[in-house]
C-alpha positions in Angstrom: 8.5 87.9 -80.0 6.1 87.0 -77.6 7.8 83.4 -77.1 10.9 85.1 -76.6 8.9 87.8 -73.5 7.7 84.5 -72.2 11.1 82.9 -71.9 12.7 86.1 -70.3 9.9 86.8 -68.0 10.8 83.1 -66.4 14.6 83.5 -66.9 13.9 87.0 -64.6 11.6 85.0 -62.3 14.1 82.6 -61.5 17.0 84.7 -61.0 14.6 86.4 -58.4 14.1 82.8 -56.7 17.6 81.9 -57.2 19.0 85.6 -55.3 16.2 85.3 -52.5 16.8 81.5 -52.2 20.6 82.5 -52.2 20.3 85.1 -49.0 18.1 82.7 -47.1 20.3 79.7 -47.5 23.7 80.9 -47.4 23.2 84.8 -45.8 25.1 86.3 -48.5 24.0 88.9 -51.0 24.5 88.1 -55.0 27.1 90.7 -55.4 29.6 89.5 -52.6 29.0 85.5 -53.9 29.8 86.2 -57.3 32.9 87.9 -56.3 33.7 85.5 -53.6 33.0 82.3 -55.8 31.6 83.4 -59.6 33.3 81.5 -62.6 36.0 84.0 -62.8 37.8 83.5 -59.0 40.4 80.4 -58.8 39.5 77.1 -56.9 41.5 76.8 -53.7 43.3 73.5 -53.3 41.1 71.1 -51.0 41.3 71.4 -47.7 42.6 68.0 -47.1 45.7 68.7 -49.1 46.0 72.2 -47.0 45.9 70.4 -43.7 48.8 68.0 -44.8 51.0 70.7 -46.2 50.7 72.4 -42.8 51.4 69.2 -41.0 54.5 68.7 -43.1 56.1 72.1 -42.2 55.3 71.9 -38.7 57.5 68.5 -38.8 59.9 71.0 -40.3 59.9 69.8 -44.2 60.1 71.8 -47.1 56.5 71.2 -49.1 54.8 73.7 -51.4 51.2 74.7 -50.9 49.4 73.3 -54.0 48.4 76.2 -56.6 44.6 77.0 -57.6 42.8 75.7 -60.2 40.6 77.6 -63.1 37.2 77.1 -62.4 35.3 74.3 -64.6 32.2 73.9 -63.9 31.8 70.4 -64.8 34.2 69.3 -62.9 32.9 71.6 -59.7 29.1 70.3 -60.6 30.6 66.8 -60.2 31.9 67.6 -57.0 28.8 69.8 -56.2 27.1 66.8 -56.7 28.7 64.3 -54.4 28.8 66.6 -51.5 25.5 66.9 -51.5 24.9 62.6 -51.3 27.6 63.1 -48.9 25.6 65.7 -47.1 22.3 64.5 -47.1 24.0 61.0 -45.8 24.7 63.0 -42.3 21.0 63.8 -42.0 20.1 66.9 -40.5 22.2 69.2 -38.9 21.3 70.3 -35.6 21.9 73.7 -34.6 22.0 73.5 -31.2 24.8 70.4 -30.6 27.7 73.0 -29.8 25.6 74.5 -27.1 24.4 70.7 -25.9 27.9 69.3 -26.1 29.4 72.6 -24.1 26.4 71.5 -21.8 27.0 67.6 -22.0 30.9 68.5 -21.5 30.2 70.4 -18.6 28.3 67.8 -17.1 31.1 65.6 -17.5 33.4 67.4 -15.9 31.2 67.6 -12.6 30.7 64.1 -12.9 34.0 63.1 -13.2 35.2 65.5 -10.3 32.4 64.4 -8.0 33.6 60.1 -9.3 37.1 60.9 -7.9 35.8 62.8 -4.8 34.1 59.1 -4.1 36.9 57.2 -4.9 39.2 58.8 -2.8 36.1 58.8 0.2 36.2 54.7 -0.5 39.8 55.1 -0.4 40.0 56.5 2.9 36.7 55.0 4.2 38.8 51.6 3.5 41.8 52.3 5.4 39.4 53.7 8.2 37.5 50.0 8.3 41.3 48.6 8.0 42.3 50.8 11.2 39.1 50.0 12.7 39.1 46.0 12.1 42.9 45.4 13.5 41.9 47.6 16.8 38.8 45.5 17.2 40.5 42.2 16.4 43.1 43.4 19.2 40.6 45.1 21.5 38.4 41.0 21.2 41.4 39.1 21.3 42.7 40.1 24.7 39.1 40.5 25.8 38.3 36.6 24.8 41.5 35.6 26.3 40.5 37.3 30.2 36.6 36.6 29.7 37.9 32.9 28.4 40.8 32.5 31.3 38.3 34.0 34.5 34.7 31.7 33.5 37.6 28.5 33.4 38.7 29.6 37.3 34.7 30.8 38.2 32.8 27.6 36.9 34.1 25.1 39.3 33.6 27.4 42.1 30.1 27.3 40.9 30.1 23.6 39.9 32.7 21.9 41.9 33.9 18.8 40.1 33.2 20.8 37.3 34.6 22.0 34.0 33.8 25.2 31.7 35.5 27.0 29.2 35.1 29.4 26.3 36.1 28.2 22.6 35.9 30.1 18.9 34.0 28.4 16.2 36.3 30.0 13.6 39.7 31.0 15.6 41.5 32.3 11.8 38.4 34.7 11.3 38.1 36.9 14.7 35.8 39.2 12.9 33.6 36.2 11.8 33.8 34.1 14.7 30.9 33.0 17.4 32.0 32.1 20.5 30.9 28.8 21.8 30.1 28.0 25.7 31.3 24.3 26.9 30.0 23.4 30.5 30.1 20.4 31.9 28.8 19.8 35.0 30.4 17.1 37.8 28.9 13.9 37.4 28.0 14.5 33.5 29.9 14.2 30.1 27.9 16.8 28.4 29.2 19.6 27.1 26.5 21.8 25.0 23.9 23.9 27.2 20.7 22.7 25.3 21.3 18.9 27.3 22.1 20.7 30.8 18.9 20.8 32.9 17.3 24.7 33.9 18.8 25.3 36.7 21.9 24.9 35.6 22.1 26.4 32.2 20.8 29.3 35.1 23.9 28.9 36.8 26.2 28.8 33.5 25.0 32.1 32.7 25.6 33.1 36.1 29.3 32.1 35.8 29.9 33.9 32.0 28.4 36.8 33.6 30.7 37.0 36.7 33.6 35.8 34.4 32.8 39.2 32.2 32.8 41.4 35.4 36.0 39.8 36.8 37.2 40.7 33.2 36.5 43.9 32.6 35.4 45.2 36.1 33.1 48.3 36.5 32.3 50.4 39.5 28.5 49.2 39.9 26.4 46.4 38.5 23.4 45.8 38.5 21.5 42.5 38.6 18.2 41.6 38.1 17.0 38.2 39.5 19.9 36.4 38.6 19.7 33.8 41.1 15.5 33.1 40.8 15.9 29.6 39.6 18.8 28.9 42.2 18.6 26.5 44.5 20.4 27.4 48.3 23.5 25.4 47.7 24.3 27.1 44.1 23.0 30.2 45.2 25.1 30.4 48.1 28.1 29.8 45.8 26.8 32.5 43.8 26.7 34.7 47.3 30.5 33.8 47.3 31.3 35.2 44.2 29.2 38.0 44.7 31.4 39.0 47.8 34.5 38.8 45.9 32.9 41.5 43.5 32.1 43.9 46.4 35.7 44.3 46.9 36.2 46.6 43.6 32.5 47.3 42.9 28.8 48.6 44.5 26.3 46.0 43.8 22.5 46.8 42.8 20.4 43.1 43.3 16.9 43.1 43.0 15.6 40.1 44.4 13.2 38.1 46.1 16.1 35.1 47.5 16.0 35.6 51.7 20.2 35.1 51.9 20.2 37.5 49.0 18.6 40.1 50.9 20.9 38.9 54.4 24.6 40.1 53.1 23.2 43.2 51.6 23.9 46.6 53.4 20.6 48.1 52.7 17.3 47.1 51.6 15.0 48.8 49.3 11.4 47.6 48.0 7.6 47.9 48.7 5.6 46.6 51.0 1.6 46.7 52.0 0.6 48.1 55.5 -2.1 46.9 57.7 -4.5 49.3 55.7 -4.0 48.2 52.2 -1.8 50.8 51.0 1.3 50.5 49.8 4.6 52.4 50.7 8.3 52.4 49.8 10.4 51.4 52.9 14.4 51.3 52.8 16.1 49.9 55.8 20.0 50.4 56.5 21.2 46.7 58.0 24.4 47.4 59.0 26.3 51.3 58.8 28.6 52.3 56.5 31.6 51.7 59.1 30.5 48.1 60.5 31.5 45.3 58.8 29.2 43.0 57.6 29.2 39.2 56.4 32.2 39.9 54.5 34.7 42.5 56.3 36.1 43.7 52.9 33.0 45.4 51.5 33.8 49.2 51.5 30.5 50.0 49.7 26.7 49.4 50.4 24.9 46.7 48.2 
């Protein structure tokens, strides 16, 4: 007897750990699971056989769902069994991943949407630089040409005997290219700038510079010792081409060169009195309606 009050005490112990362990792991009350799933309640057919009967009449066929089977528990420990190798094979579950893959999905979606707003930015960023490269490659093309055609007709006014011209290093790229400066003074066979002597690499600038005004002209320029390291025979072919300019334009010189300083129409600079201060004196040559050295000037230098 007392064997037998032994025994029952732990059969009642461990139905009391079975129903507690059964509402914390599955959140179901003993009643409800025996009437749900006791020994007495068919087995379902699995759910994999379900799924295809429902694919089959959804194509329209004529199938049969498969009947329930009598419970036999063998058979359902057996399968009890192997789901739960299969089960702990997937490790542990995570609670959380539907909230983190709504989260992760979401994510996604901005991503992706903000991906495509860049691509079609590129897209439209490319035909911009498309747009941008023809209207420069038209806009330096006809540019070139003038600039190229005016130093050719300005260098031997500078150099007489003379030749000059303006050539592309890469003439099938336009948006690569350098531009390459050929002078070749009268008497010489050279044609690069680094073999030309100061003075006249002086004077070649001189000529690109006036070839780019004649170009493109502008209502004022403004020049800055251009003619320092001139000597009076260039620089008074410079003086010539400077006269043809004050046709169109106003010129602004500042320089030290006497002839300079003798075609303009006023003078501006600084100078030192008697009692060694200095002061800012501007002198009118000639007025606005008497013509100077060159009769065609409209506007004061």
């Amino acid at each position: 007897m007392h064997r037998d009050e032994v025994v029952r005490a732990e059969q009642r112990t461990r139905l009391q750990q079975m129903e507690s362990g059964i509402g914390e792991r599955f959140g179901i009350g003993l009643d409800d699971l025996v009437g749900e799933y006791g020994p007495d309640v068919s087995i379902p057919p699995p759910a994999g056989e379900v799924a295809e009967v429902e694919a089959a009449r959804e194509r329209g066929e004529q199938v049969v769902m498969p009947p329930s089977e009598p419970f036999d528990r063998a058979t359902q420990q057996r399968r009890a069994t192997r789901a739960e190798k299969e089960l702990s094979t997937l490790g542990k579950v995570n609670p959380l991943a539907l909230e983190e893959y709504a989260a992760l999905e979401e994510r996604y979606r901005f991503l992706s949407t903000q991906l495509e707003d860049v691509k079609n930015s590129r897209r439209d960023l490319l035909e911009v630089v498309s747009q941008v490269d023809a209207t420069i490659l038209d806009v330096f093309a006809g540019a070139f040409a003038d600039v190229a055609r005016e130093f050719e007709a300005v260098f031997p006014v500078l150099f007489p005997g003379g030749d000059g011209r303006l050539v592309l290093t890469d003439p099938d790229d336009l948006l690569a290219t350098g531009v390459e400066v050929e002078a070749r003074p009268p008497g010489k066979k050279v044609k690069r700038l680094s073999l030309l002597s100061g003075g006249e690499k002086s004077l070649t600038a001189v000529a690109m510079l006036v070839a780019i005004f004649r170009a493109r002209p502008s209502p004022f320029y403004v020049l800055d010792e251009v003619e320092a390291a001139l000597d009076d025979a260039n620089l008074r072919r410079l003086i010539g081409l400077l006269a043809e300019l004050r046709r169109s334009s106003q010129l602004v010189i500042i320089t030290h060169q006497k002839p300079t300083m003798e075609i303009a129409d006023a003078l501006s600079g600084v100078s030192m009195r008697g009692d060694g201060i200095t002061a800012v004196i501007s002198q009118r040559l000639r007025g606005a309606d008497a013509p100077g050295p060159f009769a065609e000037t409209p506007t004061p230098t």
